[in-house]
MINU-134698 format. One record per residue (C-alpha): x, y, z; residue in three letters. Coordinates in Angstrom, 2 decimals. Each point is the difference from the previous one (the first is absolute). Example, Ala and Ser with C-alpha at 12.3 -4.5 7.8 and 13.67 -1.06 7.14 Angstrom:
// MINU-134698
<site east="12.30" north="-4.50" up="7.80" residu="ala"/>
<site east="1.37" north="3.44" up="-0.66" residu="ser"/>
This chain:
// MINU-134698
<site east="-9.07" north="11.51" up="-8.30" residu="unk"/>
<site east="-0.84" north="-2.84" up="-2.61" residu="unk"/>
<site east="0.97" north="-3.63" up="0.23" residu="unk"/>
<site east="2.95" north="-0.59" up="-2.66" residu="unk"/>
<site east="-0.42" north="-3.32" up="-1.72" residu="unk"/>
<site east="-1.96" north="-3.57" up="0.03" residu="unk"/>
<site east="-3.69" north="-0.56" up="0.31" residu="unk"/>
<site east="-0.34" north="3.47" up="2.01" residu="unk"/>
<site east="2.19" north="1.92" up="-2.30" residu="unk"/>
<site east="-1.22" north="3.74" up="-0.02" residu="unk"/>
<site east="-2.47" north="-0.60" up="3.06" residu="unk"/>
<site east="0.12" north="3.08" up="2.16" residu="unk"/>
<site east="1.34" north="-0.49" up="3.70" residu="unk"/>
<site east="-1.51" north="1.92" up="3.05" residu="unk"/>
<site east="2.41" north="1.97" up="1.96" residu="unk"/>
<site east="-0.18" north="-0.43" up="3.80" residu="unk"/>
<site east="0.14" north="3.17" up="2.34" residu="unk"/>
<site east="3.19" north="1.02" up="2.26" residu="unk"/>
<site east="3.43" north="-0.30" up="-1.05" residu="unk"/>
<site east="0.85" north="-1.80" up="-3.19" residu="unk"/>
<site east="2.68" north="-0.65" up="-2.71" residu="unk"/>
<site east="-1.76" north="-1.58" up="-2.79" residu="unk"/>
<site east="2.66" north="-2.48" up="-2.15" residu="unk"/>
<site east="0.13" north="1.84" up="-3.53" residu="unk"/>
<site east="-1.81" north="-1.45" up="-2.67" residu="unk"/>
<site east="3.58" north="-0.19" up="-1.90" residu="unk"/>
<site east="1.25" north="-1.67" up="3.19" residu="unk"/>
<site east="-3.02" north="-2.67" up="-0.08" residu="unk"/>
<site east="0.24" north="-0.83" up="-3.75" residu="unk"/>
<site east="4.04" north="-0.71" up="-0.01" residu="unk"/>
<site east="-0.30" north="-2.08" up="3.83" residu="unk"/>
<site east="-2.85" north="-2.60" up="-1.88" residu="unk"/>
<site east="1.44" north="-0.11" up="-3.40" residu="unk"/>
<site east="3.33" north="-1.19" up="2.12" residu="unk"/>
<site east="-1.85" north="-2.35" up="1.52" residu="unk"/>
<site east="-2.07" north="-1.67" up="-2.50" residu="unk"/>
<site east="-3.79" north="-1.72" up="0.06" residu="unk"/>
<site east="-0.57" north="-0.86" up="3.24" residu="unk"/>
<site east="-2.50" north="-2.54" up="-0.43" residu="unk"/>
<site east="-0.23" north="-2.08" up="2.77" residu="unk"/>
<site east="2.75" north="1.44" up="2.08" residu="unk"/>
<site east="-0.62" north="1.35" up="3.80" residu="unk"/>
<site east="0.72" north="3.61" up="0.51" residu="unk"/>
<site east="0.05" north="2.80" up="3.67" residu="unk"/>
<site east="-0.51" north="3.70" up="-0.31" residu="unk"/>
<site east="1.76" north="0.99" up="2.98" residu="unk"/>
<site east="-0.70" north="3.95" up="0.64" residu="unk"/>
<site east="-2.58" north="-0.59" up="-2.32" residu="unk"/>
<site east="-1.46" north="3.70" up="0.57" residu="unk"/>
<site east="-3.02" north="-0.21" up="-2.52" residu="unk"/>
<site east="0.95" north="-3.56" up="-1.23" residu="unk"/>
<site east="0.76" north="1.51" up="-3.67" residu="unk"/>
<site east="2.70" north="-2.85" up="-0.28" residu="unk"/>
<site east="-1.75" north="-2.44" up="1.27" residu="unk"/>
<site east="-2.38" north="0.58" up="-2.86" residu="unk"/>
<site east="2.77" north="0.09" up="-2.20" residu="unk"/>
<site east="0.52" north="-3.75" up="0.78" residu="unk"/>
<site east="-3.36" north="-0.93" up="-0.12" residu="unk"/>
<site east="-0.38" north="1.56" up="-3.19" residu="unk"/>
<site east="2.92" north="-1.71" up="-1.49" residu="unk"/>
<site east="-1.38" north="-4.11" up="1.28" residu="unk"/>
<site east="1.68" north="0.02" up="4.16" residu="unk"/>
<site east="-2.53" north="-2.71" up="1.54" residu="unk"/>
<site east="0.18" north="0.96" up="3.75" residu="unk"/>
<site east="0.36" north="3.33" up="0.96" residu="unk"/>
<site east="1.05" north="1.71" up="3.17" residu="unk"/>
<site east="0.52" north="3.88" up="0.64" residu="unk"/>
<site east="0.74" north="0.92" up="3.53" residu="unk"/>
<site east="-0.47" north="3.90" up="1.26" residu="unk"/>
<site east="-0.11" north="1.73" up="3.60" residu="unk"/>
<site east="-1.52" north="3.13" up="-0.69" residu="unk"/>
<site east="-3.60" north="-0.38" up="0.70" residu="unk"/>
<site east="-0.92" north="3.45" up="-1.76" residu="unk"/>
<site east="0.98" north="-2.47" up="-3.49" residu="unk"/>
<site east="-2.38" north="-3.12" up="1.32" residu="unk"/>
<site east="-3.14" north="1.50" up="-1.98" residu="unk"/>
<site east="1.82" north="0.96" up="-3.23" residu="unk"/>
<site east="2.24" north="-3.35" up="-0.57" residu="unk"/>
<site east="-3.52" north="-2.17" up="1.41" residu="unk"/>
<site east="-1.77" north="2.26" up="-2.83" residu="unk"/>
<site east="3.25" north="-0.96" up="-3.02" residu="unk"/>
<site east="-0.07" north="-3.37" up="1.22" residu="unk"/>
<site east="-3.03" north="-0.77" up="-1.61" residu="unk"/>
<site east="0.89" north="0.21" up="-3.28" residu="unk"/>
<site east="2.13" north="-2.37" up="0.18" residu="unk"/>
<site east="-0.60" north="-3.23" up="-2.37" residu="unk"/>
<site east="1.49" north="-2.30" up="3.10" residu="unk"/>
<site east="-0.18" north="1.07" up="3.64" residu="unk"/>
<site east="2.00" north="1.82" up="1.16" residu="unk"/>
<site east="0.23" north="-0.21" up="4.08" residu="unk"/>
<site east="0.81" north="3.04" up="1.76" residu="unk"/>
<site east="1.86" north="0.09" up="3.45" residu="unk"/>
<site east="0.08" north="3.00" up="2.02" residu="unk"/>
<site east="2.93" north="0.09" up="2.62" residu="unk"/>
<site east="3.52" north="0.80" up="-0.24" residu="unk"/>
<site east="1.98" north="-1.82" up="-2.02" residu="unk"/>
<site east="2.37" north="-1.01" up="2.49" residu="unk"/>
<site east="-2.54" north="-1.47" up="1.64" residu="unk"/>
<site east="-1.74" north="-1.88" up="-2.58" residu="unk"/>
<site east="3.50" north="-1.36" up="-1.28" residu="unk"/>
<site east="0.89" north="-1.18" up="3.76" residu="unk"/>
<site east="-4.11" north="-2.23" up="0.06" residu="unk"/>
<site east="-0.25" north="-0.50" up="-3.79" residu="unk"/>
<site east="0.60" north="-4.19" up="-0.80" residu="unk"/>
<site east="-0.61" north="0.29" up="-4.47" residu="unk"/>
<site east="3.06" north="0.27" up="-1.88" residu="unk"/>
<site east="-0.32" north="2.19" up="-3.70" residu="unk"/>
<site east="1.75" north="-0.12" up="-2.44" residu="unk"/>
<site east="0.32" north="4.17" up="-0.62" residu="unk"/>
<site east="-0.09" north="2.32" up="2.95" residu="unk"/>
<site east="0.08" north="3.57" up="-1.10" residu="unk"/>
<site east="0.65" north="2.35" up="3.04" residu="unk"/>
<site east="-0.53" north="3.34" up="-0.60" residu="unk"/>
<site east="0.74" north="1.95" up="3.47" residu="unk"/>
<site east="-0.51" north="3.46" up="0.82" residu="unk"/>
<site east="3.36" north="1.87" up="-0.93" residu="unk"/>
<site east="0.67" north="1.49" up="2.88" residu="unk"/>
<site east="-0.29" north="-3.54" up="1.43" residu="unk"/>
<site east="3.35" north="-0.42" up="1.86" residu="unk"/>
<site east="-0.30" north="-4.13" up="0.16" residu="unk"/>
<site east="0.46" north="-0.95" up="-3.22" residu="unk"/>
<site east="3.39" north="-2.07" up="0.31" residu="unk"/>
<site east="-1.56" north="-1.78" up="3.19" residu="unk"/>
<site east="-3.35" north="-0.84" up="-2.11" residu="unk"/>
<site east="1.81" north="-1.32" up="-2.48" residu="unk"/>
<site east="1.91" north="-2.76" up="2.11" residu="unk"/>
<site east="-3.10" north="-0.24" up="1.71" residu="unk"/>
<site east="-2.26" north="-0.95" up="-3.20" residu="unk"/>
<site east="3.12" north="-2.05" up="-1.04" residu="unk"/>
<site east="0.49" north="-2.31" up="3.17" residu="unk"/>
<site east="-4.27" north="-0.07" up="0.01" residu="unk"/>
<site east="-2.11" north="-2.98" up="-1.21" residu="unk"/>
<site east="-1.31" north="2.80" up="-2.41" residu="unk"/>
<site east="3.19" north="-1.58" up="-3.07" residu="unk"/>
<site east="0.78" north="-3.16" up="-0.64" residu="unk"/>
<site east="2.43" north="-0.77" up="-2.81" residu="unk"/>
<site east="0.03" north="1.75" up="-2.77" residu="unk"/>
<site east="-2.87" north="2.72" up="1.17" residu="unk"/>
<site east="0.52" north="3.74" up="-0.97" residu="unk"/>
<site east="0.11" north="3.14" up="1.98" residu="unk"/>
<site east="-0.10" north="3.34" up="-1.43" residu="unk"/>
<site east="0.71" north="3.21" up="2.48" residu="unk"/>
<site east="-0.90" north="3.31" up="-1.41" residu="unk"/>
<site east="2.16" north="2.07" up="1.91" residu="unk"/>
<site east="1.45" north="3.84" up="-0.35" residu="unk"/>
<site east="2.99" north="-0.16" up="-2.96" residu="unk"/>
<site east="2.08" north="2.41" up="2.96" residu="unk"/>
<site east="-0.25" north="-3.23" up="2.32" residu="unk"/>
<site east="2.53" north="-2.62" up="-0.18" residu="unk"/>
<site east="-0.82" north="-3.59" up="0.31" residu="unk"/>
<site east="3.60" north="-1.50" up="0.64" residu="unk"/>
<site east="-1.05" north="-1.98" up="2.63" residu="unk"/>
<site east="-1.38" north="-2.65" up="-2.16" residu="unk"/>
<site east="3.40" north="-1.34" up="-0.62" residu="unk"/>
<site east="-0.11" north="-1.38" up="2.99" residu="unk"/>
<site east="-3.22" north="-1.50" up="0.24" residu="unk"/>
<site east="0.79" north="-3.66" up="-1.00" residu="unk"/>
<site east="-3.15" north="-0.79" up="-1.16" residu="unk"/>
<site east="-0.88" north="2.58" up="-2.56" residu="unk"/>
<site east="1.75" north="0.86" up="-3.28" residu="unk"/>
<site east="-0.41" north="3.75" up="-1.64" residu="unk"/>
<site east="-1.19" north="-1.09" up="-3.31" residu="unk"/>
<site east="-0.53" north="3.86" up="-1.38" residu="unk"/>
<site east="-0.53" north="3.30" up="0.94" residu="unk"/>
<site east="-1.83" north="2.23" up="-2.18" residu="unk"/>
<site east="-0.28" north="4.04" up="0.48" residu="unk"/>
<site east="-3.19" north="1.45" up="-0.79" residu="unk"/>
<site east="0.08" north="4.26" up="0.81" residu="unk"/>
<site east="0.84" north="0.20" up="3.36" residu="unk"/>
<site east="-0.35" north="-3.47" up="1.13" residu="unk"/>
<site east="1.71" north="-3.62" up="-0.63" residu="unk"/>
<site east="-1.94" north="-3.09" up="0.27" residu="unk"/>
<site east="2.31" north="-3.10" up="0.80" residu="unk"/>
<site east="-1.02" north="-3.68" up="-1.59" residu="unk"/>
<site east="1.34" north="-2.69" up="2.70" residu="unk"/>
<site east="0.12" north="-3.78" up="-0.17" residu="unk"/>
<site east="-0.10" north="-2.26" up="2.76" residu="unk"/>
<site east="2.83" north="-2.74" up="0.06" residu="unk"/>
């Protein structure tokens, strides 16, 4: 797997052992073109697996970097993509849930990539929403499977479904914080 665009465009990305789901290069390319240079801006990895999008930040100017992942067997591999990073990038490694419960920094993009058989995924996304993870204004993107709903969000006062873009078999959603 290669690093899409920026300063680390082409760079080859280790991938970690155990189960993973890489994001498709495709996928990748379209997310950061969306979102533009990120110089300067604050961005979490959440399910970062082997932190390939957290290198897509870096690559494209993000100034403080977080990716957060429980399986241990992954530790070695994202520690060992890490380093190529032109910023550091600091790795956490315990559930999400938890880290979003004890984490104080706010970002300005969260991109939360869970599992897809996670079963959560409405709850996590209140949960991220009511966190001191957003302020105003910050982004969250869920790649999710396209056969799950998100309806849900509707009803989640403090986030607004900007877009919702299908990439083979999955959708990623583009949220705003109000």
């Amino acid at each position: 797997m290669r690093i899409t665009g920026g300063t680390l465009c082409g760079r080859r990305v280790a991938m970690p052992e155990g189960i993973i789901r890489p994001a498709m290069d495709i996928m990748r390319e379209s997310i950061f073109a969306k979102l533009g240079d990120l110089t300067g801006l604050s961005f979490l990895d959440l399910f970062t697996g082997s932190g390939v999008i957290a290198l897509e930040a870096a690559s494209r100017g993000a100034c403080l970097i977080e990716a957060v992942e429980k399986d241990l067997l992954k530790r070695k591999t994202l520690l060992q993509n890490a380093t190529v990073s032109p910023v550091r990038i600091s790795c956490r490694f315990m559930s999400v849930e938890l880290y979003i419960r004890r984490s104080p920094k706010t970002f300005d993009l969260v991109f939360c990539d869970p599992p897809f058989p996670y079963k959560f995924k409405q709850e996590l996304v209140r949960t991220i929403a009511q966190s001191s993870l957003m302020k105003t204004g910050s982004r969250l993107l869920l790649h999710r499977p396209n056969e799950e709903t998100m309806d849900f969000v509707r009803e989640t006062e403090n986030l607004v479904l900007e877009e919702s873009k299908k990439y083979g078999r999955s959708i990623v959603d583009f949220f705003v914080k109000k």
